[in-house]
PABAKE-864605 format. One record per residue (C-alpha): x, y, z; residue in three letters. Coordinates in steps of 0.05 Angstrom, whole numbers, padded with zeros to 5 digits, always signed. Each point is the difference from the previous one (the first is absolute). Layout:
BEGIN
XYZALA/...
***
This chain:
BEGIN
+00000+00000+00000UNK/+00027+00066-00016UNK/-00012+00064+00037UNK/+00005+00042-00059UNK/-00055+00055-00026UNK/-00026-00037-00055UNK/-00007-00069+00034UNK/-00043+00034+00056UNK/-00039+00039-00042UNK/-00018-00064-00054UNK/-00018-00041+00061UNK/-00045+00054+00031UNK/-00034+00011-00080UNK/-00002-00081-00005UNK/-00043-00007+00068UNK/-00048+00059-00028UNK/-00005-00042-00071UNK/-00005-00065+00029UNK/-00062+00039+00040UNK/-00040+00012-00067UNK/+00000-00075-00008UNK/-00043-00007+00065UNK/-00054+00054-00020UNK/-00004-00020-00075UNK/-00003-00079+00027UNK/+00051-00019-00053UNK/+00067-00026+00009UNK/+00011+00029-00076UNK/+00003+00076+00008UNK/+00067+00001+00017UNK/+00066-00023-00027UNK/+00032-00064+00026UNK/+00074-00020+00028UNK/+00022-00017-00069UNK/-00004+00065-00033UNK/+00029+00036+00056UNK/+00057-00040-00003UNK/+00003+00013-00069UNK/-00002+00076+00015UNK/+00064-00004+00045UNK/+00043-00042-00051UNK/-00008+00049-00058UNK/+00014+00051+00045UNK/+00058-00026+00042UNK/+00066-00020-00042UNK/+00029-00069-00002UNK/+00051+00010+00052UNK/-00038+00018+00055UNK/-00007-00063+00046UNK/+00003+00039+00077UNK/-00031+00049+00033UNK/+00065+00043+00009UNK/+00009-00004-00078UNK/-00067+00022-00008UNK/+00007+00054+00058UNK/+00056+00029-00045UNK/-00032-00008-00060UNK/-00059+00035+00014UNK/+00034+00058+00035UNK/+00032+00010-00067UNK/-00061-00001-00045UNK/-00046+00035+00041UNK/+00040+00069-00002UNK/-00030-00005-00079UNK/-00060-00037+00008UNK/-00027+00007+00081UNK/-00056-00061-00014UNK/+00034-00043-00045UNK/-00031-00059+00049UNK/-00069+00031+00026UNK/-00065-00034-00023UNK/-00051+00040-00020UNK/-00070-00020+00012UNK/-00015-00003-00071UNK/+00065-00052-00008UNK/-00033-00045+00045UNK/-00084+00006-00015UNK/-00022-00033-00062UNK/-00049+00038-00043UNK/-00066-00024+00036UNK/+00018+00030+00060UNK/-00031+00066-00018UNK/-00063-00029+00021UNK/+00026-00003+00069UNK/-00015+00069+00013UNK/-00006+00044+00060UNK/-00084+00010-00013UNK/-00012-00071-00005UNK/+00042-00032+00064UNK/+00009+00065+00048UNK/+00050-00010+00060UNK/-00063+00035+00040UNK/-00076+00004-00002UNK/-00037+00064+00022UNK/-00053-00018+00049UNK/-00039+00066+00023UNK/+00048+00038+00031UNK/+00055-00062+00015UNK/+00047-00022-00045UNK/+00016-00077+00006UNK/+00060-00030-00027UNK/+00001-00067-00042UNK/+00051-00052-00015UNK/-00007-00051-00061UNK/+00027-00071+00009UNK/-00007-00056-00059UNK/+00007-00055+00028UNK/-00059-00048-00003UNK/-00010-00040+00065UNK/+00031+00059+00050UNK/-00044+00025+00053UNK/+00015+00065-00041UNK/-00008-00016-00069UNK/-00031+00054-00037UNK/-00008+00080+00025UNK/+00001+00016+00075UNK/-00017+00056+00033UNK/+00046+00026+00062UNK/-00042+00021+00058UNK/+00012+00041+00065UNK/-00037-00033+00050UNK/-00030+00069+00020UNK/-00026+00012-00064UNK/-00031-00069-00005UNK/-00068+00028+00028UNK/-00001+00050-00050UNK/-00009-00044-00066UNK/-00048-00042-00029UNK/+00011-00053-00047UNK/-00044+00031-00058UNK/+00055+00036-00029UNK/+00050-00058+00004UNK/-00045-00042-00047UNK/+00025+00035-00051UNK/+00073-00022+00004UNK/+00046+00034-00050UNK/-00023+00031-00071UNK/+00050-00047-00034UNK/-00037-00066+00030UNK/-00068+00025-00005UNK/-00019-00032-00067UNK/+00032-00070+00035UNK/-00038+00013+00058UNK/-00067+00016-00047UNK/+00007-00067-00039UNK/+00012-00043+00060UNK/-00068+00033+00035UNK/-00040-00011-00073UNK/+00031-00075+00006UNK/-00023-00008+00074UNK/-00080+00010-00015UNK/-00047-00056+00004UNK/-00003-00029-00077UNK/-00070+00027-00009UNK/+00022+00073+00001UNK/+00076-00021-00038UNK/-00029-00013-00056UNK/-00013+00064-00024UNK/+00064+00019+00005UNK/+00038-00039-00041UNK/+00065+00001-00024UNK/+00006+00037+00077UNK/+00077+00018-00018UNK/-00028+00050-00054UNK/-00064+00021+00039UNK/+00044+00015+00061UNK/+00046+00041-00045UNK/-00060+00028-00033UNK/-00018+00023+00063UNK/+00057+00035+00013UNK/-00013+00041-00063UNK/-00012+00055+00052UNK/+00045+00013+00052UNK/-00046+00002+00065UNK/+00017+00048+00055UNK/+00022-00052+00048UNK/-00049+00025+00048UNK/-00059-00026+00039UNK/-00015-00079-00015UNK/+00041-00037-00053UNK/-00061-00051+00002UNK/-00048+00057-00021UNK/+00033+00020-00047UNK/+00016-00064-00032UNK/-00068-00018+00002UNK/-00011+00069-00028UNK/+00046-00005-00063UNK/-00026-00075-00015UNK/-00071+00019-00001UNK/+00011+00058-00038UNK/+00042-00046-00055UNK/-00048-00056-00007UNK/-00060+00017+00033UNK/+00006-00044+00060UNK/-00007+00020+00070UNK/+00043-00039+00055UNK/-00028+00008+00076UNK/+00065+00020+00037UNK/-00013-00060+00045UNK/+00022-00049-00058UNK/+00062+00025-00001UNK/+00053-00046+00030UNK/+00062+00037+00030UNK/+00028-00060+00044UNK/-00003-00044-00076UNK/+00057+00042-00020UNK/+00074-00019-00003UNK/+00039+00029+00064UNK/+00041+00047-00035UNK/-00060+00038-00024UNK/-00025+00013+00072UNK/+00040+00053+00034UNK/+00032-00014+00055UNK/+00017+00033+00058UNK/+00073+00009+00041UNK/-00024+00032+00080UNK/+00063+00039+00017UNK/+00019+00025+00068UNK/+00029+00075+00018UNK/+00063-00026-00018UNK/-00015-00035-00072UNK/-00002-00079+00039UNK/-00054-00043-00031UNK/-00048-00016+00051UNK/-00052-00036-00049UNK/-00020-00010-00068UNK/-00049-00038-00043UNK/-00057+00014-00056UNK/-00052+00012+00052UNK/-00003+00073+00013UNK/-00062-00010+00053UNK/+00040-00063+00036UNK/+00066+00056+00010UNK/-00048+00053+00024UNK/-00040-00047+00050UNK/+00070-00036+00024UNK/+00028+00072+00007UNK/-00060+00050+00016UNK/+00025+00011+00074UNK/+00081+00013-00025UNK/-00027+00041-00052UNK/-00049+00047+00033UNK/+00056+00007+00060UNK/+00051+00010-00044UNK/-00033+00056-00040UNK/-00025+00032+00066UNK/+00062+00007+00023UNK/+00027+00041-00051UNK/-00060+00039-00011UNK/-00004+00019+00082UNK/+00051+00053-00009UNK/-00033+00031-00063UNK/-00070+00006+00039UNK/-00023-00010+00068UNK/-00054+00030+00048UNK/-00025-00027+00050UNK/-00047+00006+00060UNK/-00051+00046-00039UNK/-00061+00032+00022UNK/-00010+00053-00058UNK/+00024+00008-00067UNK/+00071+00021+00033UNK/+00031-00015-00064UNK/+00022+00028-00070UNK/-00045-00020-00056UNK/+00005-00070-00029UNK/+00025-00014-00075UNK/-00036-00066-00037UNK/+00075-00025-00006UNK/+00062+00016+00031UNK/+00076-00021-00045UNK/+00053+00006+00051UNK/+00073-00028+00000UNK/+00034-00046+00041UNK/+00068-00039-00003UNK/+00009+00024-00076UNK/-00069-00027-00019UNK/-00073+00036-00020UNK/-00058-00024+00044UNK/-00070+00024-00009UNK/-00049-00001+00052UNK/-00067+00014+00020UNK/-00021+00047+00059UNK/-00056-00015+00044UNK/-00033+00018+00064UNK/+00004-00050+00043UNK/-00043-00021+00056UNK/+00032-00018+00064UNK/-00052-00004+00051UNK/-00005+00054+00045UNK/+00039+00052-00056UNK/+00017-00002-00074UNK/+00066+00007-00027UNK/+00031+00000-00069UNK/+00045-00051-00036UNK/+00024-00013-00077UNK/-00033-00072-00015UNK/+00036-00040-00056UNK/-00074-00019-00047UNK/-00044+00045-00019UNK/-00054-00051+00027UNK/+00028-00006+00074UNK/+00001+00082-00010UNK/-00070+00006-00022UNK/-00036-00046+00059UNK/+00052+00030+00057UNK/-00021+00068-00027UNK/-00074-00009+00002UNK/+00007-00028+00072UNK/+00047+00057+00023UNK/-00045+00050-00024UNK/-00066-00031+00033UNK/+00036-00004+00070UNK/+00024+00078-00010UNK/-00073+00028-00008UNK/-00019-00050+00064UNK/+00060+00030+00032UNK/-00016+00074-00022UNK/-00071-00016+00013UNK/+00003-00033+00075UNK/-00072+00021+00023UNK/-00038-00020-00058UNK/+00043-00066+00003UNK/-00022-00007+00071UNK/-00070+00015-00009UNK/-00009-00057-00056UNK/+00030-00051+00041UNK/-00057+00016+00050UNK/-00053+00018-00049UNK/+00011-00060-00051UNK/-00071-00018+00006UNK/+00035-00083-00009UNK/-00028-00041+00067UNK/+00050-00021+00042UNK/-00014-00075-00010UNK/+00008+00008-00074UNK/+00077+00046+00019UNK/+00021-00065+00034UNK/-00022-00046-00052UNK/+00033+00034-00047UNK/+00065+00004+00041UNK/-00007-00082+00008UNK/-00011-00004-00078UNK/+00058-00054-00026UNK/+00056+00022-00045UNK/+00000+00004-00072UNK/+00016-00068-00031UNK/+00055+00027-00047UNK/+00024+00063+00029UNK/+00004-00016+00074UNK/+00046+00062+00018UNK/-00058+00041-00001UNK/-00034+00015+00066UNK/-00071+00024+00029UNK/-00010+00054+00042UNK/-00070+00021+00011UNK/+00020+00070+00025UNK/+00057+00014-00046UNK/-00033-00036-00058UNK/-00064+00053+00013UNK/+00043+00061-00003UNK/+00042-00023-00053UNK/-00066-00005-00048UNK/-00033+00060+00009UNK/+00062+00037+00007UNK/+00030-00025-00071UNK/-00077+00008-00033UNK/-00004+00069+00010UNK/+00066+00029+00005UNK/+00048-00051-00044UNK/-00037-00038-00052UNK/+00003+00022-00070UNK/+00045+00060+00014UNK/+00071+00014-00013UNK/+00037+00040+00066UNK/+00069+00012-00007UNK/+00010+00068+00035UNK/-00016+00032+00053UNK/-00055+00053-00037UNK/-00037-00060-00024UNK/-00004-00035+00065UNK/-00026+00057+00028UNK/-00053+00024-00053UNK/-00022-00081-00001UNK/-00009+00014+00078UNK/-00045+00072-00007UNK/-00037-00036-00056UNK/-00017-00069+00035UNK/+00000+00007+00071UNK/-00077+00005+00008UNK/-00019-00058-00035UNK/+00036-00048+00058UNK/-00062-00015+00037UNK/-00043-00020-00059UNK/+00045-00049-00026UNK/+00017-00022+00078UNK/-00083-00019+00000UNK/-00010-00025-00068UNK/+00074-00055+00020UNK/-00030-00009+00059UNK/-00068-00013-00030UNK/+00030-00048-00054UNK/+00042-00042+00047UNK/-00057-00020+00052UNK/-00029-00023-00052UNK/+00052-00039-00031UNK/+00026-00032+00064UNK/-00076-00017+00022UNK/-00011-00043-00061UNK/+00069-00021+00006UNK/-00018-00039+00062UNK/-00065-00021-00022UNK/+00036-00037-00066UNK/+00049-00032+00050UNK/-00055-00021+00044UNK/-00023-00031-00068UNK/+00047-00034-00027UNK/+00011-00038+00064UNK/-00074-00027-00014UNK/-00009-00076-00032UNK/-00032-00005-00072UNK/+00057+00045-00041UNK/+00039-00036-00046UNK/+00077+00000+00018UNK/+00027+00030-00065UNK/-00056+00063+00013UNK/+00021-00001+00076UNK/+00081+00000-00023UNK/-00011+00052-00060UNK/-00047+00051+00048UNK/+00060-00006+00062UNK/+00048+00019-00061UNK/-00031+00051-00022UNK/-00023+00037+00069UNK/+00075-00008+00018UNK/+00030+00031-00045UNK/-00056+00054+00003UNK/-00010+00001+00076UNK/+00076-00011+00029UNK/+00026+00045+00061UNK/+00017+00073-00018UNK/-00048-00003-00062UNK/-00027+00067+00015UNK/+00071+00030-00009UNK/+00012-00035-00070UNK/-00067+00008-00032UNK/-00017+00071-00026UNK/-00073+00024+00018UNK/-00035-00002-00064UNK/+00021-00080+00004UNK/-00023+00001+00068UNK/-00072+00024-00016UNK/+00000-00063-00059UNK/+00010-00048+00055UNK/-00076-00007+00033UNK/-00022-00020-00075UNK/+00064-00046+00001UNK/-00025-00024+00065UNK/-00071-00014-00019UNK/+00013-00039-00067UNK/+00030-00052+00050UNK/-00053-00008+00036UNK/-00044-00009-00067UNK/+00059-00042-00019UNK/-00020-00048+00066UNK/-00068+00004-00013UNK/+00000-00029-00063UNK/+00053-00045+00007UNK/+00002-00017-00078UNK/+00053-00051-00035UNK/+00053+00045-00027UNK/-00013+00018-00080UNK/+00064+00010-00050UNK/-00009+00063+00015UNK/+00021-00009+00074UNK/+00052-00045-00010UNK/+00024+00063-00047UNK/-00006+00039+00053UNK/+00046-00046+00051UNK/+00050-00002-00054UNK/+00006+00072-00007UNK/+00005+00007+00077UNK/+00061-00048+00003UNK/+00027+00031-00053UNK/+00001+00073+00037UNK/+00016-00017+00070UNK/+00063-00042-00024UNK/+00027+00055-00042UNK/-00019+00043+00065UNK/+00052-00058+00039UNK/+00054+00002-00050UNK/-00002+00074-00001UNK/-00001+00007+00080UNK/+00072-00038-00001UNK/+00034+00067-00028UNK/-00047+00059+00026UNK/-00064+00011+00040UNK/-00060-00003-00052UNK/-00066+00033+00013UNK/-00052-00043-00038UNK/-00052+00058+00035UNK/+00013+00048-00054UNK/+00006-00048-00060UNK/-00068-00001-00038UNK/+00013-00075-00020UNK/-00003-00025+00077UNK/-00066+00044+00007UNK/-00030-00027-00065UNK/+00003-00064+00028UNK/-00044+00012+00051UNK/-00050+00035-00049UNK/+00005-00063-00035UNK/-00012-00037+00054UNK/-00075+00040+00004UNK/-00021-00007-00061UNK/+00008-00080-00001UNK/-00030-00001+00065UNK/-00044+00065+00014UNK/-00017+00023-00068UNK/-00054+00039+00038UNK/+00041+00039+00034UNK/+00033+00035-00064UNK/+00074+00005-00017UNK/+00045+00072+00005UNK/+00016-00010-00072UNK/-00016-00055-00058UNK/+00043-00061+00023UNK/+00009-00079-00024UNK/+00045-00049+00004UNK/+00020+00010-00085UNK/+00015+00080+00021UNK/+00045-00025+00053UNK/+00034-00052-00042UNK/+00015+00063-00047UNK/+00022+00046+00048UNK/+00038-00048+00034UNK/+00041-00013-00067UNK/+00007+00076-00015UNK/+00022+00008+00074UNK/+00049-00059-00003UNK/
***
């Protein structure tokens, strides 16, 4: 080994060539040991057999000719490589406001064959995998053909030869934003007239090297974890992550202790640095029991719910009699408060907890003051307070109204159901659906207009035991659809705290549930168990 210039520099150039050959997944793009030897001889005379004769040798010709021996990169590439491009295999992808690094490796069989994508671990909160299904531009129309190849032969056909429809496709360039499935499905339909519900598509099908995967790095580069399941990383990680990114972002924002807005305004986002790197964050009020206080939160989603808590608790806080007056005035019997407090936990989201008191305040608190508005500074806070104040008490009765109600037939069904003569299967499906309706702290979690729906909820079970009908196709639609939801609700609590209470689907549901049941007793809005099929598939 020599220590001279051009050696170095050749090896250094080699190890960036021999790099093309893992994104272009050819072992062809470059040139190989034969022809580099064959560069050296015609360069080097006959005599040279040592590294001290060369030493002097080359000290001689390079005062004429300083890079007699460098490579150039366009000695070593063969002609395809100008396909291996910059645009179509990046060394970084853009997500939001991050920028993520990625590595290529060909080598089928490795853990990390294919394109990986280098993650802090206090970033891994902050990204979903939407953007990753994408991959490169340079492997999208492999990616494309492998997807058309994956569908069930019924929907196939129609695209055959799939190499050429898949390049077709690509006819134009998409923006690489929002769901590649979409608009795949988009592109095909609009070529051949066929429509492909997203949930045919097939992503696990695909070869390994067209999923992304994903490298967890520590603060000082270590790999923690990797693997091609973004969700698995974030749910094995969630606790390191969220710590890791609080950490940094203490020292960029922190209140605490908070009885009034005692704070600057609050940006939607907030880019700091730290340790060399760009973070974003998201500021939110937060509540901490007796006070509020103030903290960057690494998702917009963790920002959004710890904002509209923080701000319910500050108008409690900033209105202490009127919160005082509720608790006495909540027109909800005693005997129904302590049911409610001994009400069992939500099957799939047991961190939640009831509290009649807090629960109470926390409603009619976020339904007049919070709900529907956007309160970022300290002028809107206060005009939202001046405008609202006086309607407290009304919505305090009509709550208190809704939920004697709803925990008086509550009992009564449960009193029911304990009754011989109903079929298991209508016993099992009515204890299902009353827990996931009817769990501790539900007054918290469900917003009020929901909470007015549930008497009518209520009574179409009690129709529902009346009858006591064998189950149609239409109700076994129904139970499929309700599987369906509450698992994707599971999966999803894993990463992050859903709130199925303000997703239409998990509220259509129940209207569904009515009109097989209680047709009397008239649906919100035209609902049926095709309409939830299709927005099911447009959702998903």
């Amino acid at each position: 080994h020599s220590n001279a210039p051009f050696f170095k520099a050749n090896e250094k150039l080699l190890e960036e060539v021999g790099y093309i050959q893992h994104k272009g997944r050819r072992v062809d793009l470059v040139e190989d040991e034969e022809w580099l030897y064959q560069f050296y001889d015609k360069k080097l005379p006959a005599e040279i057999v040592s590294g001290i004769a060369l030493d002097q040798w080359r000290k001689k010709v390079e005062r004429d000719n300083p890079k007699i021996l460098f490579l150039t990169k366009e000695d070593l590439t063969r002609n395809e490589d100008n396909q291996i491009n910059d645009w179509d295999f990046p060394d970084s992808k853009k997500i939001g406001d991050l920028t993520i690094e990625l590595h290529y490796r060909f080598e089928p069989g490795h853990d990390e064959d294919g394109v990986t994508a280098i993650i802090p671990v206090h970033q891994l909160n902050q990204i979903r995998q939407m953007p990753f299904d994408w991959l490169v531009p340079g492997m999208l129309e492999e990616k494309a053909t492998a997807l058309i190849k994956a569908l069930p032969k019924h929907l196939r056909k129609h695209f055959v030869p799939v190499p050429n429809t898949a390049k077709a496709c690509l006819e134009i360039e998409p923006d690489f934003k929002g769901s590649l499935y979409e608009w795949l499905s988009n592109r095909l339909r609009k070529l051949t007239g066929e429509a492909i519900p997203l949930n045919e598509w097939q992503p696990d099908a695909l070869p390994e090297h067209l999923k992304m995967n994903f490298r967890v790095v520590d603060d000082a580069g270590r790999a923690i974890g990797y693997g091609r399941n973004l969700a698995k990383l974030q749910a094995q990680f969630a606790s390191t992550a969220g710590d890791s990114f609080d950490k940094l972002a203490q020292e960029e924002m922190n209140y605490t202790g908070c009885i009034a807005w005692a704070f600057d305004d609050l940006p939607e986002t907030w880019q700091f640095m730290q340790k060399g790197q760009t973070f974003v964050g998201y500021p939110a009020i937060v509540d901490e029991g007796d006070s509020v206080g103030v903290k960057i939160l690494e998702t917009q989603q963790k920002a959004e719910q710890a904002h509209y808590d923080g701000l319910t608790k500050l108008y409690q806080l900033v209105c202490k009699k009127e919160a005082q007056y509720i608790l006495k005035n909540s027109g909800v019997q005693p005997a129904l408060q302590l049911a409610y407090n001994q009400l069992p936990k939500h099957p799939i989201l047991p961190e939640r907890a009831g509290d009649f008191k807090a629960d109470m305040l926390h409603l009619v608190f976020s339904s007049v003051f919070v709900e529907g508005a956007e309160i970022r500074t300290q002028a809107a806070f206060e005009a939202r307070l001046t405008e609202k104040k006086s309607a407290l008490m009304t919505v305090c009765n009509q709550a208190g109204k809704q939920i004697n109600e709803i925990m008086a037939n509550y009992q009564s069904i449960r009193q029911r159901l304990k009754q011989p003569g109903i079929a298991p299967a209508t016993r099992l499906d009515v204890e299902n659906q009353l827990g996931l309706l009817l769990y501790g702290g539900f007054i918290r979690y469900t917003p009020l207009a929901q909470l007015q729906a549930i008497p009518r909820y209520l009574k179409a079970v009690e129709c529902r035991l009346d009858k006591q009908k064998p189950d149609s196709a239409d109700v076994q639609g129904l139970q499929r659809l309700w599987q369906r939801y509450w698992h994707y609700v599971e999966k999803q609590s894993k990463t992050q705290a859903p709130v199925p209470e303000l997703d239409k689907f998990r509220w259509s549901l129940e209207e569904l549930r009515v009109s097989l049941f209680a047709q009397q007793l008239k649906t919100a809005y035209p609902v049926s168990v095709q309409r939830l099929e299709k927005a099911w598939n447009e959702m998903f």
